[in-house]
MARKEGU-47390 format. One line per 5 residues: number of its first residue (from 0); their letters; for each residue x, y, z of C-alpha. Coordinates in nm, 4 decimals, always signed. Layout:
BEGIN
NUM) a) X Y Z  ... .
//
This chain:
BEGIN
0) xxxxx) +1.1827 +1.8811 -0.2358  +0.8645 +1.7102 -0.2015  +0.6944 +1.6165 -0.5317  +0.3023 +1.6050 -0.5288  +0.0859 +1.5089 -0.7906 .
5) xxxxx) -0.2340 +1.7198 -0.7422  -0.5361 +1.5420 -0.9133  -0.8630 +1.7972 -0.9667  -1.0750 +1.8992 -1.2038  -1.1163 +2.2786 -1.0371 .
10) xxxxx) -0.8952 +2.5260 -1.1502  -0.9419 +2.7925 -0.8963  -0.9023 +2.4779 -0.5986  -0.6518 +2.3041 -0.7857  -0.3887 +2.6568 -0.7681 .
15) xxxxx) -0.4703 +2.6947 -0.4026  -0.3067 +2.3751 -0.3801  -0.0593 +2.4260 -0.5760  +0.0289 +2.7546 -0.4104  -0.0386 +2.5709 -0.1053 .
20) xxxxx) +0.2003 +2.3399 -0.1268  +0.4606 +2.5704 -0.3346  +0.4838 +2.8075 +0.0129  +0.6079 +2.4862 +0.2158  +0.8731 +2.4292 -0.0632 .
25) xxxxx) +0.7017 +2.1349 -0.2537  +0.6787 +2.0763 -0.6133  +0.3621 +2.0450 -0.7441  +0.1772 +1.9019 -1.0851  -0.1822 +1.9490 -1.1253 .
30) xxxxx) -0.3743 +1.7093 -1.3385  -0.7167 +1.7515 -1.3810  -0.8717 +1.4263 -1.5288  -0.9329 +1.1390 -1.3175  -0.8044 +0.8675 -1.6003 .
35) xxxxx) -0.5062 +1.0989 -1.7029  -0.3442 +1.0988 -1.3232  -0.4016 +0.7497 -1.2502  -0.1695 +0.7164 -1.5724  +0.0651 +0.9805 -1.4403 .
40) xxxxx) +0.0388 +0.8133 -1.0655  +0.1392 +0.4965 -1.2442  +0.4252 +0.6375 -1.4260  +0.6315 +0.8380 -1.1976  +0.7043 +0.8485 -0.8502 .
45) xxxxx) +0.5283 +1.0648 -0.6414  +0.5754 +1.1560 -0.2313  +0.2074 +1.2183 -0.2451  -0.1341 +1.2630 -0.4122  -0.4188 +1.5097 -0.3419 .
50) xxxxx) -0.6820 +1.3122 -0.5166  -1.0731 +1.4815 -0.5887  -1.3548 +1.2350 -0.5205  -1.5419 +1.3376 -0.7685  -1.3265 +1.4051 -1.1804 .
55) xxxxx) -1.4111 +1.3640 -1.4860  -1.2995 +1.0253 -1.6684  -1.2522 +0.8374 -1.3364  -1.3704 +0.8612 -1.0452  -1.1337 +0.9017 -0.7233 .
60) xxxxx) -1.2486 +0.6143 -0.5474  -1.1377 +0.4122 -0.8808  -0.8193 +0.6254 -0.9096  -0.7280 +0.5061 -0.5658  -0.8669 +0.2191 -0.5600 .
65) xxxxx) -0.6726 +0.0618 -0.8840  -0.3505 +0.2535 -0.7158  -0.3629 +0.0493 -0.4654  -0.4389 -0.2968 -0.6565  -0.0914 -0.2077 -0.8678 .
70) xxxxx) +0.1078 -0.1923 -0.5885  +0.1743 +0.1550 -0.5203  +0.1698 +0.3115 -0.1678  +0.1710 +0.6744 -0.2343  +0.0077 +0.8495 +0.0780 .
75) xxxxx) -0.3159 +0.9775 -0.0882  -0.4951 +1.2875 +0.0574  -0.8456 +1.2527 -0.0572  -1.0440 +1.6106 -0.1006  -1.4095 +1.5976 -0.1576 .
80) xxxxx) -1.7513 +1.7903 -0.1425  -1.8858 +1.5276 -0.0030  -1.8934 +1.5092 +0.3664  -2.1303 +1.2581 +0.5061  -1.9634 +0.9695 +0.7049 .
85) xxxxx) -2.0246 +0.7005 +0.4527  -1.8664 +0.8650 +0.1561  -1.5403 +0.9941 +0.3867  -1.5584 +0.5511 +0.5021  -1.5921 +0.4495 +0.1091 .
90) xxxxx) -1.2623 +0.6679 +0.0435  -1.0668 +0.5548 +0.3203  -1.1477 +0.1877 +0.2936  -1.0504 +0.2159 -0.0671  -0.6842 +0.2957 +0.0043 .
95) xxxxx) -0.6788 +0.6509 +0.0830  -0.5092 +0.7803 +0.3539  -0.6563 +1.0903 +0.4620  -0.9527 +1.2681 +0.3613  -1.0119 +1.6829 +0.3547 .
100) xxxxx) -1.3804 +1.8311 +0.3131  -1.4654 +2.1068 +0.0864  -1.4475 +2.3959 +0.1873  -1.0964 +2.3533 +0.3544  -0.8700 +2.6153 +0.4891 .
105) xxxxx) -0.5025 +2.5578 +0.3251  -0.2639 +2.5526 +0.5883  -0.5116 +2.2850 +0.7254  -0.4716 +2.0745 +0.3881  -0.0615 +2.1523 +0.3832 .
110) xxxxx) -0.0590 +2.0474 +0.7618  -0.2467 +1.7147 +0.6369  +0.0129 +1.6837 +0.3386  +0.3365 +1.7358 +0.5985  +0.1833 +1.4563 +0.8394 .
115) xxxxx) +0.1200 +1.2261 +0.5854  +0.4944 +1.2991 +0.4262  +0.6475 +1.2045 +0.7816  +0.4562 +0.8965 +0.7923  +0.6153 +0.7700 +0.5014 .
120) xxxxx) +0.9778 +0.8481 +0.6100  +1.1464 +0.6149 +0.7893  +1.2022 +0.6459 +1.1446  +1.5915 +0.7118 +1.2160  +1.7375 +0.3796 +1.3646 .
125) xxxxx) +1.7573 +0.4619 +1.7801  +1.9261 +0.1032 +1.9178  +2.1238 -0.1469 +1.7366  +2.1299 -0.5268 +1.8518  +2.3053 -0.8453 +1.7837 .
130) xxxxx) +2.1725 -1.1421 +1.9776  +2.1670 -0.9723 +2.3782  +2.4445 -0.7304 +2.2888  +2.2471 -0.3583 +2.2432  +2.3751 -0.0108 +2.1570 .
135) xxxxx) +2.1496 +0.2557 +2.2081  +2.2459 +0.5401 +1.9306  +2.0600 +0.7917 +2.1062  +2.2075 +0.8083 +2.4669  +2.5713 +0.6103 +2.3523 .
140) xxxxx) +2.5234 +0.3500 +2.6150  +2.6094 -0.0336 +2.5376  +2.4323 -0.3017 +2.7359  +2.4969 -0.6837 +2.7306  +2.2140 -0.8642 +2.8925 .
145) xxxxx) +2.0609 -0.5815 +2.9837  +2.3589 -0.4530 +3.1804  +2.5106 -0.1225 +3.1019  +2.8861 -0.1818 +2.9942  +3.1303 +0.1180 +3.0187 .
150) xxxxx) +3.2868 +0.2439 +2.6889  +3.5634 +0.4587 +2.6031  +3.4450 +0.7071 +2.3077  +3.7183 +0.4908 +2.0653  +3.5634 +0.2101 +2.2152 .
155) xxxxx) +3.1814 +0.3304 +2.1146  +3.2184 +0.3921 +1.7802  +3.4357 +0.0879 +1.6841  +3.1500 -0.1349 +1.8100  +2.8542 +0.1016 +1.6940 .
160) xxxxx) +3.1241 +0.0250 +1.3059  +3.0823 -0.3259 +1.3979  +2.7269 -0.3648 +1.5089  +2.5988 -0.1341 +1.1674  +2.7866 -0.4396 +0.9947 .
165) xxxxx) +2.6757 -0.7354 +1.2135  +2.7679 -1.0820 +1.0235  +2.9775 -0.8730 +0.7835  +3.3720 -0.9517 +0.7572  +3.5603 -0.5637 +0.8016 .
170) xxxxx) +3.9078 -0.5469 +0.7214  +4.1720 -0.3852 +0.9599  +4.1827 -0.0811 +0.6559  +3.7919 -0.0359 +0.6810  +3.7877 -0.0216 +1.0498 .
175) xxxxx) +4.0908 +0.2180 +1.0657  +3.9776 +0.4545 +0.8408  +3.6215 +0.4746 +0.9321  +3.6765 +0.4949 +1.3266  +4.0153 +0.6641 +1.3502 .
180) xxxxx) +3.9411 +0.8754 +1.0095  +4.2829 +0.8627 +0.8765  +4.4994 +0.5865 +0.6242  +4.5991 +0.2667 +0.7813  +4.9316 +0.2279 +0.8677 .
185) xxxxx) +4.9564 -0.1545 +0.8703  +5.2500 -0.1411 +1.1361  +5.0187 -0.0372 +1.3821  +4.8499 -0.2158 +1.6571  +4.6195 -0.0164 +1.7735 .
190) xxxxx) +4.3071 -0.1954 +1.6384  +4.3884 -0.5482 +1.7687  +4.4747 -0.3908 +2.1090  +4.1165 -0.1929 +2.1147  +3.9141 -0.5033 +1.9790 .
195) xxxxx) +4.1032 -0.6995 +2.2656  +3.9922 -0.4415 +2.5048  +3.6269 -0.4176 +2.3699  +3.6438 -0.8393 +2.3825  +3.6828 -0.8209 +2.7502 .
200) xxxxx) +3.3851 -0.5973 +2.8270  +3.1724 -0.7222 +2.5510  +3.2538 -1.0898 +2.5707  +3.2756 -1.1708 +2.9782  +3.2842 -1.4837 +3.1633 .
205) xxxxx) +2.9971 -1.7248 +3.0973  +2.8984 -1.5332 +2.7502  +2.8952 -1.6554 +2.4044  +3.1662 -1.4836 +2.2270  +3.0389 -1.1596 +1.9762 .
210) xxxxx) +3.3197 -1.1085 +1.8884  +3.4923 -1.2618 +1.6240  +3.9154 -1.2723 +1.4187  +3.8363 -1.3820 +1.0591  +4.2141 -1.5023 +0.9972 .
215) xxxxx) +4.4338 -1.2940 +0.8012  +4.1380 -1.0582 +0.7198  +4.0244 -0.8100 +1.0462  +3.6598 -0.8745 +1.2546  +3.3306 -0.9212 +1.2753 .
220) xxxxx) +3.0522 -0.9305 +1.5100  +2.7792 -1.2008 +1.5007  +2.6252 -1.4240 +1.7014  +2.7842 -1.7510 +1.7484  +2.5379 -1.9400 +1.4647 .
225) xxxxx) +2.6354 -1.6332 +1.2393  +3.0111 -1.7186 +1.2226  +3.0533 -2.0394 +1.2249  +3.1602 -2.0871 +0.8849  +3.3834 -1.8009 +0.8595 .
230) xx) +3.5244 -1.7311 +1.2000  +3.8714 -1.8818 +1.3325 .
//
């Protein structure tokens, strides 16, 4: 759940917010002097700020402004009466991210909040790489040089294992039980004979080995300046 620290010295604007923002399934604190949520912006973590312009014991451009100066990257929604072009400039320049004129409709300032709270999350990783060697997560496709390479679905998700790990040693127990899903039975082949068959497609003719057996350990993948030191 969302937590937003609501800064404004209007009671009656300051519970639209709230309720606002409580109808989308965010938590919301209201604060209504300038000085006393800078403190409270500086003390706890926030997802976002709805910040006034204009509160009593600090302004909002200072609110956001020393924000900013300490470090913290809060997405800040500034809300103000004042709607000329310079003041919306002087709010923006000073570190906020957005700003909302008053009178506003709500789901209009709750659409504002969501886009700003997307921003901030980071995008979902789409394609893996280690030196030309690529795995796009999205349509399962491996390509070496830019060349699409054919995988087996055993064969996909030990390299997507390996390529999440680049440069990292994995044991024959960690590989086992994260692509096959069950206890390693340390009889079994069945590893060495897929990361031979993975080698072959992966690591042709011509190409710098990806590859690599980290002696009586299990694999890793790196490029060929990655493994130098660890690599038999």
């Amino acid at each position: 759940m969302p937590q937003v620290l609501v800064i404004e010295d209007d009671e009656t604007t300051a519970r639209e917010i709230i309720a606002e923002l409580s109808a989308h399934g965010m938590l919301a604190e209201w604060v209504a002097n300038g000085r006393e949520g800078l403190a409270n912006a500086l003390q706890r973590e926030y997802d976002l700020i709805t910040l006034d312009r204009m509160l009593p014991g600090m302004d909002g451009i200072d609110v956001v402004a020393e924000l900013r100066r300490e470090g913290r990257d809060t997405p800040v929604l500034m809300i103000s009466a004042l709607s000329d072009v310079d003041e919306r400039v002087r709010g923006l320049r000073a570190g906020g991210d957005d700003y909302l004129t008053k009178p506003f409709a709500p789901d209009e300032m709750s659409a504002r909040v969501e886009v700003l709270l997307r921003r901030r999350q980071p995008q979902p990783v789409q394609r893996l790489r280690v030196a030309d060697l690529e795995l796009d997560l999205v349509s399962h496709v491996a390509y070496r040089g830019g060349q699409p390479l054919t995988l087996l679905p055993t064969e996909y998700r030990l390299l997507e294992f390996l390529m999440r790990n680049s440069g990292q040693v994995l044991t024959r127990t960690m590989i086992f039980e994260t692509v096959w899903g069950f206890h390693f039975d340390p009889g079994t082949n069945v590893i060495d004979v897929h990361i031979a068959r993975l080698r072959r497609k992966i690591d042709g003719t011509g190409q710098s080995a990806l590859i690599h057996t980290v002696r009586g350990t299990g694999y890793m993948i790196a490029a060929a300046n990655e493994s130098a030191s660890v690599v038999s």
